[in-house]
C-alpha angles and dihedrals in degrees: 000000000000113000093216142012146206129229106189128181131172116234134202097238141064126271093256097054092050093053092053081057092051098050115026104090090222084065103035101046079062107055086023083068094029109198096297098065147036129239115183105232079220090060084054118107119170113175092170101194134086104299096011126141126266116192145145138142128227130207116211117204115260088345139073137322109248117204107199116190143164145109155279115259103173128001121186107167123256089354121062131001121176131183146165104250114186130165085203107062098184095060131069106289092217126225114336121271109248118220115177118188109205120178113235137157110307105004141337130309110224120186124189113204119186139174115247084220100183091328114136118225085265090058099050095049091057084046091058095046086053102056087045084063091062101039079060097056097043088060086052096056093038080060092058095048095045094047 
């Protein structure tokens, strides 16, 4: 078993723009609840510097209310921002998610490591689906900023 994995996705817009998406609560309240979920742009806190809190709730259709929360670790704008992210505040977060930001041709690679932690191989697919959610709905946003 690995004991983390990477999720990485190209993106149409330069690093500075993506991380605007990543860390400006009017964008990340939407891919951070993709289409399928809602994320109250007022549950949103994005204190994005070293200690800094991370938090949002999400409110799944017809399930539970989620309440993320965790914290940043390392920021270096627009390449690398990492943060503790847990949906049991009360507990340990683990070892801190790590997103990079790297300039290419035609956008900007991002890639999302994070720790597997106890997670089974069932629970890190439907991590990474998850994240690929997100990753959709980034680019989605990225369309409406560009236009």
């Amino acid at each position: 078993m690995t004991e983390s994995f990477t999720i990485t996705r190209t993106l149409a817009a330069p690093p500075e723009l993506v991380w605007d998406v990543w860390t400006k609560p009017e964008h990340f309240a939407v891919w951070f609840g993709t289409e399928a979920v809602e994320v109250p742009l007022d549950s949103v806190t994005l204190d994005v510097r070293v200690g800094g809190k991370l938090a949002a709730i999400m409110n799944i259709p017809g399930g539970p209310t989620i309440t993320w929360e965790g914290e940043y670790t390392e920021v270096d704008r627009p390449r690398r921002l990492a943060f503790t992210l847990s949906d049991n505040p009360d507990e340990y977060a683990g070892v801190p998610i790590v997103a990079t930001f790297t300039p290419v041709d035609g956008g900007t690679e991002v890639s999302l490591t994070q720790d597997r932690g106890d997670f089974s191989d069932e629970q890190v697919q439907a991590t990474i689906d998850g994240y690929n959610s997100f990753y959709d709905s980034m680019e989605r946003v990225l369309a409406t900023l560009e236009a």
